[in-house]
C-alpha beads as a LAMMPS data file, in Angstrom:
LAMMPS data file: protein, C-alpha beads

220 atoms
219 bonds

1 atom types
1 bond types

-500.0 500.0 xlo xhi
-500.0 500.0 ylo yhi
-500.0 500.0 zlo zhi

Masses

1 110.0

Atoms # bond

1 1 1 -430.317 -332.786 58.933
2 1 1 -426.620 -332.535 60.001
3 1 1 -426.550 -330.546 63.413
4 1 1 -423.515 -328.951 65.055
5 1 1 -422.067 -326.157 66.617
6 1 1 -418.696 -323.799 66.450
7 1 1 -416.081 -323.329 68.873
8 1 1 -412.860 -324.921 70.531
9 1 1 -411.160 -325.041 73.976
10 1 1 -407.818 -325.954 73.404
11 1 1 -405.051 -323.575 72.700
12 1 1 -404.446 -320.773 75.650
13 1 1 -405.335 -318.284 72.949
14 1 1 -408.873 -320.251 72.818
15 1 1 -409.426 -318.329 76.133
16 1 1 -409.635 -314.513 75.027
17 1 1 -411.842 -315.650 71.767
18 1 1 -414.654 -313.493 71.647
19 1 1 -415.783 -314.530 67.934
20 1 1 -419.732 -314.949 68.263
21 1 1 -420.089 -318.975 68.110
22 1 1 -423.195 -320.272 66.813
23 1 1 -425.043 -323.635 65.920
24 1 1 -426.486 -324.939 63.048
25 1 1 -429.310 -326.905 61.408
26 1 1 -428.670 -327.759 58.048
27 1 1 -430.889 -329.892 55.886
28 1 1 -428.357 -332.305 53.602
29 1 1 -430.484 -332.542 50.015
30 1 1 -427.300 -333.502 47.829
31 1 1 -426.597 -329.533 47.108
32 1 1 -424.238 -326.799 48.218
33 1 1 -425.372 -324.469 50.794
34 1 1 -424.412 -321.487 48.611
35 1 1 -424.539 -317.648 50.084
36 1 1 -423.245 -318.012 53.452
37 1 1 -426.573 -318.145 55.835
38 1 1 -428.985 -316.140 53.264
39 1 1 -430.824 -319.606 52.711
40 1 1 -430.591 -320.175 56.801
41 1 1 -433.299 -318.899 59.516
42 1 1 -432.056 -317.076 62.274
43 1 1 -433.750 -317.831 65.422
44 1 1 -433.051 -315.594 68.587
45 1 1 -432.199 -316.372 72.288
46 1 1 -433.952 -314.310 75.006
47 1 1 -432.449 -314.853 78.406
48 1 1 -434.339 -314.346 81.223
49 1 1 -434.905 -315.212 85.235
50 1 1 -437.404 -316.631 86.856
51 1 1 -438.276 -317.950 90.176
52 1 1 -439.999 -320.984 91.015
53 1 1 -440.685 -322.923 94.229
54 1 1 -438.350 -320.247 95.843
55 1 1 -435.262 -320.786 93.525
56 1 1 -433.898 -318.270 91.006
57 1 1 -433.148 -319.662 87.659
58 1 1 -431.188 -318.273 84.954
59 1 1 -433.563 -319.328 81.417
60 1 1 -433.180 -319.227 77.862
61 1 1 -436.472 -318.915 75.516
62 1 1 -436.217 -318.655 71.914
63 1 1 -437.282 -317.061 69.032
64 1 1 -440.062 -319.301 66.455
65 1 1 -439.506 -318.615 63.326
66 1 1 -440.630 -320.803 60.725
67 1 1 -438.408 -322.863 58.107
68 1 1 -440.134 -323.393 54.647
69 1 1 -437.716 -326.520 53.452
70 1 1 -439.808 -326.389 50.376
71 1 1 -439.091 -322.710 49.341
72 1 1 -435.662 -323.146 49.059
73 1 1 -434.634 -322.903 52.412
74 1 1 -432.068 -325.041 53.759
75 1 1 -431.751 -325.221 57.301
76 1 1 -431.440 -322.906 60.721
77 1 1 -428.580 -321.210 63.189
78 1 1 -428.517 -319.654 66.124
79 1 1 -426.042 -317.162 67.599
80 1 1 -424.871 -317.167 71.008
81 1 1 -425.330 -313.655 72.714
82 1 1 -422.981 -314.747 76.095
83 1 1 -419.425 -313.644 75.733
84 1 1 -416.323 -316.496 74.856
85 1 1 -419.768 -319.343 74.385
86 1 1 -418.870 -321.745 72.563
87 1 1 -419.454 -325.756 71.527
88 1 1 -417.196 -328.487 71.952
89 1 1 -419.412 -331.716 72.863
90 1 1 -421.549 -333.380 70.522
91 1 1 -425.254 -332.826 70.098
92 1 1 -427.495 -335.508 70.824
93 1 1 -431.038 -336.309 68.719
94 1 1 -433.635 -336.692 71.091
95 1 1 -437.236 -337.129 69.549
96 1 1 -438.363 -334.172 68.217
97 1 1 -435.758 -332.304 69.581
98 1 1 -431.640 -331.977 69.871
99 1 1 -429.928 -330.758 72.890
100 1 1 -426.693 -330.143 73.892
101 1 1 -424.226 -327.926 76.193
102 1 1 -422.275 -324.783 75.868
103 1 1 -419.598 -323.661 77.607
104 1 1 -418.109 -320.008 78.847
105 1 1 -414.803 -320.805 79.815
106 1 1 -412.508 -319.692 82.698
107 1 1 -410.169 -317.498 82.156
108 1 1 -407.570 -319.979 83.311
109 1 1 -407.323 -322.944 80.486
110 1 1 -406.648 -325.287 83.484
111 1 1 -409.169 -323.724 85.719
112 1 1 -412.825 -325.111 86.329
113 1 1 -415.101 -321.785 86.834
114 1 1 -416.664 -319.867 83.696
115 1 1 -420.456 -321.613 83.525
116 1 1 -422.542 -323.830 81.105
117 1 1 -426.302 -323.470 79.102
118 1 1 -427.977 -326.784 78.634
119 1 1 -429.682 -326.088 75.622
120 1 1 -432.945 -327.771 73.899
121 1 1 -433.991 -326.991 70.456
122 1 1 -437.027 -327.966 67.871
123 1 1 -434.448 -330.435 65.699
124 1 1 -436.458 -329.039 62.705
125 1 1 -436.661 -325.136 63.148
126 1 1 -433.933 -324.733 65.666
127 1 1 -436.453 -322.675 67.577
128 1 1 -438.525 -322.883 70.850
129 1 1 -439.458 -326.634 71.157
130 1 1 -443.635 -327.017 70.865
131 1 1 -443.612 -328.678 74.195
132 1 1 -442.632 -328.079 77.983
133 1 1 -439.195 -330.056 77.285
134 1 1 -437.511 -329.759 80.428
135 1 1 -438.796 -330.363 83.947
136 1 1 -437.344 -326.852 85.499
137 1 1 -439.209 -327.191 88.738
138 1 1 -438.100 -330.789 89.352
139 1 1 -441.867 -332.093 90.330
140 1 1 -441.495 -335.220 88.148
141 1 1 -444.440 -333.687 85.448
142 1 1 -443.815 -331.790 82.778
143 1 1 -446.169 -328.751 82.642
144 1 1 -447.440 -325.472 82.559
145 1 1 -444.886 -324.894 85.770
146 1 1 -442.218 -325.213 83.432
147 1 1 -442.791 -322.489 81.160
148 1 1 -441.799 -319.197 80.838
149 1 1 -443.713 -316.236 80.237
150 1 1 -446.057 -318.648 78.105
151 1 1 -442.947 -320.205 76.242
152 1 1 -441.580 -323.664 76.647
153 1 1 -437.644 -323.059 77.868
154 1 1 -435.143 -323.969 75.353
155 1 1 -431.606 -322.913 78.141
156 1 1 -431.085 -323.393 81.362
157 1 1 -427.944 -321.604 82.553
158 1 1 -425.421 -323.337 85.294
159 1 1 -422.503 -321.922 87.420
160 1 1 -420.298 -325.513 86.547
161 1 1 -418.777 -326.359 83.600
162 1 1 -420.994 -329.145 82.026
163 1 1 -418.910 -331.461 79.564
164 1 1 -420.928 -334.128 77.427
165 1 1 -424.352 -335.064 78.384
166 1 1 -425.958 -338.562 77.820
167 1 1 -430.039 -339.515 78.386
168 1 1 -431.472 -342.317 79.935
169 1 1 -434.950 -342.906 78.229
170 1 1 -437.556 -343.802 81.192
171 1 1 -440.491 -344.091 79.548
172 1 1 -443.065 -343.594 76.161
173 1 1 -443.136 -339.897 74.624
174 1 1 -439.154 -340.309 74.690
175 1 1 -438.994 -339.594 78.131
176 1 1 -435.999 -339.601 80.012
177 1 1 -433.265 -337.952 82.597
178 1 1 -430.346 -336.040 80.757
179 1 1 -427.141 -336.589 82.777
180 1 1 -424.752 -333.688 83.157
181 1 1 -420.820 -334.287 83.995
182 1 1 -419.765 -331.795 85.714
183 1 1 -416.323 -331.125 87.381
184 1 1 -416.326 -330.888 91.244
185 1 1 -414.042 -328.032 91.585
186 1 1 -416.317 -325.857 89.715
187 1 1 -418.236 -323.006 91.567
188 1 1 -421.132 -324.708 92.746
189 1 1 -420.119 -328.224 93.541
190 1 1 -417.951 -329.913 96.059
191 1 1 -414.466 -330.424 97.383
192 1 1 -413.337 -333.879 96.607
193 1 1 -412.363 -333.356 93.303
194 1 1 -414.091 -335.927 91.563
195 1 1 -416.563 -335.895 88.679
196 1 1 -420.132 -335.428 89.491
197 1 1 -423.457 -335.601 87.981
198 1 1 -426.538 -333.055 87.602
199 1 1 -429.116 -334.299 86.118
200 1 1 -433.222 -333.683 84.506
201 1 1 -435.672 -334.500 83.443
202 1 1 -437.193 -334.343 79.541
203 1 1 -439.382 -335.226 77.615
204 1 1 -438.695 -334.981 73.220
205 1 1 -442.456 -335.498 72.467
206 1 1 -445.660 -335.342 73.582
207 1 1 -446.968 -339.081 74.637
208 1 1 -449.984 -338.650 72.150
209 1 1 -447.456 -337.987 69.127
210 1 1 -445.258 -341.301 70.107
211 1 1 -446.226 -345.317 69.624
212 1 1 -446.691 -346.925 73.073
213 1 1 -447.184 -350.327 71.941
214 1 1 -447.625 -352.569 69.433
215 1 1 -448.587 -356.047 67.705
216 1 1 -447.444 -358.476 65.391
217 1 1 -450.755 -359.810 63.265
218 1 1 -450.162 -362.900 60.652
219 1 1 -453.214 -362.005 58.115
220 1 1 -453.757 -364.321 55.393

Bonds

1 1 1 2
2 1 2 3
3 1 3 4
4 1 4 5
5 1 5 6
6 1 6 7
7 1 7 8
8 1 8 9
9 1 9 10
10 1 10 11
11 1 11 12
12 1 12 13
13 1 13 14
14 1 14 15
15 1 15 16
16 1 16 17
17 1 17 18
18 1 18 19
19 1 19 20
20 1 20 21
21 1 21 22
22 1 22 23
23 1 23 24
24 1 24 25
25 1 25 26
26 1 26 27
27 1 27 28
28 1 28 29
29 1 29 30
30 1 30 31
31 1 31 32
32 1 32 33
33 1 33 34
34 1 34 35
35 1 35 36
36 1 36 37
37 1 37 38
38 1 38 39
39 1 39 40
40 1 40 41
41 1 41 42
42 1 42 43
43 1 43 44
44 1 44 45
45 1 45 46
46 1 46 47
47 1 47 48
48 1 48 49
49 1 49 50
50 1 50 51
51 1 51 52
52 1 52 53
53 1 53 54
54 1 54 55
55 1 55 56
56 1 56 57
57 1 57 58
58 1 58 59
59 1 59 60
60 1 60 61
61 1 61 62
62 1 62 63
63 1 63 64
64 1 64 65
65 1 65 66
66 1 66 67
67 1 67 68
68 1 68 69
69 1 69 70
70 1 70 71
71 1 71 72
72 1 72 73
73 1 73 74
74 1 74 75
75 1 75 76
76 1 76 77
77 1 77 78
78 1 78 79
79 1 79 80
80 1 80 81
81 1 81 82
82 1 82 83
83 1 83 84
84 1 84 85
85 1 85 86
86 1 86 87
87 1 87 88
88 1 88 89
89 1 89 90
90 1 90 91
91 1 91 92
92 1 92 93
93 1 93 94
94 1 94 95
95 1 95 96
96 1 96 97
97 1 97 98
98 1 98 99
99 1 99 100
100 1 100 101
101 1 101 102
102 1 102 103
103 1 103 104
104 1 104 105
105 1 105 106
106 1 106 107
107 1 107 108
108 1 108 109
109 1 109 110
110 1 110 111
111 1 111 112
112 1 112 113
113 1 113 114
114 1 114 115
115 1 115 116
116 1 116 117
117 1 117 118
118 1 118 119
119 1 119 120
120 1 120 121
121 1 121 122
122 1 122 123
123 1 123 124
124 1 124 125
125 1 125 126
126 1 126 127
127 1 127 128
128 1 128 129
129 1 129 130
130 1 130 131
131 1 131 132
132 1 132 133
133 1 133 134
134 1 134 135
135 1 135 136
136 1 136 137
137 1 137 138
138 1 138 139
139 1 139 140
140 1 140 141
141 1 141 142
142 1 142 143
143 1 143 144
144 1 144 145
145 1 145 146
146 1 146 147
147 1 147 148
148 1 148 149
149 1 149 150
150 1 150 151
151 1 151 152
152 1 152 153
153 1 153 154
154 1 154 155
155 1 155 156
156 1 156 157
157 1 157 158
158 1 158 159
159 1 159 160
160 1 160 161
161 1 161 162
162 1 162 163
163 1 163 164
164 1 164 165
165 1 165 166
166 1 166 167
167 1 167 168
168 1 168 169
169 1 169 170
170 1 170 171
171 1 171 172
172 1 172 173
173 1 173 174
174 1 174 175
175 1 175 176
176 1 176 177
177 1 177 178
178 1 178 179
179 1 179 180
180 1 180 181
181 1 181 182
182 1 182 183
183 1 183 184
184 1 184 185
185 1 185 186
186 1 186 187
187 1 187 188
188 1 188 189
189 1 189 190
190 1 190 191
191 1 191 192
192 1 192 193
193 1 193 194
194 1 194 195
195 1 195 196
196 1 196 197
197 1 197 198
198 1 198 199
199 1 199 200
200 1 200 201
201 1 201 202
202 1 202 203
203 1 203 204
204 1 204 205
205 1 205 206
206 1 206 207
207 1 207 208
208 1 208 209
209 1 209 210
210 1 210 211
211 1 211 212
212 1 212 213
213 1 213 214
214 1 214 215
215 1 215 216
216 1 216 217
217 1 217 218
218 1 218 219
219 1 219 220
């Protein structure tokens, strides 16, 4: 699979771009992808909000449409439905699932408001991930808590401007903290104008579906 996502932040005319930005799954078998996105899956973002211990958070869920890799198609995409979203760090593979941040930039090219989804798709389908993936309410287990309306949350929306995660893998079922860079000027974070991190918690499978040990045996 070869996984990325459209958009720059560069030029001052990057600012007013309102093209819709999108990312992509595409599976690499040797062979053009011919006909634009006719052999792609669309999968759909709903945004939400929810509340939970007392906090409003701004969510993503998406859309679960299947991929039949064996019928011809090739691969997935999503569209972004926020204004000026766009991509410009890399994705990162993280068991079962890749994840990665947008941004919405300020309408200043120097400036440090605008706002960032941390995003968490099925690698496979590009669609909602077939576990709890991220630990929303920030209790340390991955649950039922997490979840949205009955679906597992794929975005999770934040007033700073997030530049390129990293994940420290803490234990079996790849789990592990993703770290978020954020700048400190941005809307919701101090005054000292340093770089500072959020951070959660994820999980990119389900401890029964990953190898938790092993041993070496010398049969004759």
């Amino acid at each position: 699979m070869v996984l990325f996502g459209t958009g720059q932040y560069i030029n001052k005319e990057d600012i007013d771009n309102t093209i819709t930005q999108s990312f992509y799954g595409i599976w690499d078998n040797g062979h053009t992808v011919a006909d634009g996105r006719v052999n792609l899956v669309e999968q759909k973002i709903k945004t939400s909000t929810t509340i939970i211990n007392n906090i409003s958070y701004k969510v993503r869920t998406m859309s679960n449409n299947p991929v039949n890799y064996s019928a011809e198609q090739r691969g997935w995409y999503v569209d972004f439905n926020t204004s000026k979203e766009r991509i410009i760090v890399n994705p990162i593979l993280f068991g079962q699932l890749v994840l990665f941040t947008t941004t919405i930039p300020d309408q200043n090219l120097c400036g440090v408001t605008g706002g960032s989804w941390l995003m968490v798709l099925d690698s496979n389908t590009g669609g909602e991930p077939k576990f709890a993936a991220l630990d929303i309410s920030n209790d340390g287990v991955l649950s039922g808590s997490d979840m949205v309306e009955g679906h597992n949350v794929s975005g999770l929306r934040s007033g700073d401007l997030y530049w390129q995660p990293s994940i420290i893998q803490t234990g079996s079922g790849n789990s592990g903290t993703i770290l978020l860079p954020k700048d400190n000027e941005s809307n919701t974070s101090g005054t000292d104008g340093k770089d500072t991190l959020d951070q959660i918690n994820i999980q990119g499978a389900l401890s029964s579906e990953a190898r938790s040990s092993w041993s070496h045996f010398n049969f004759q």
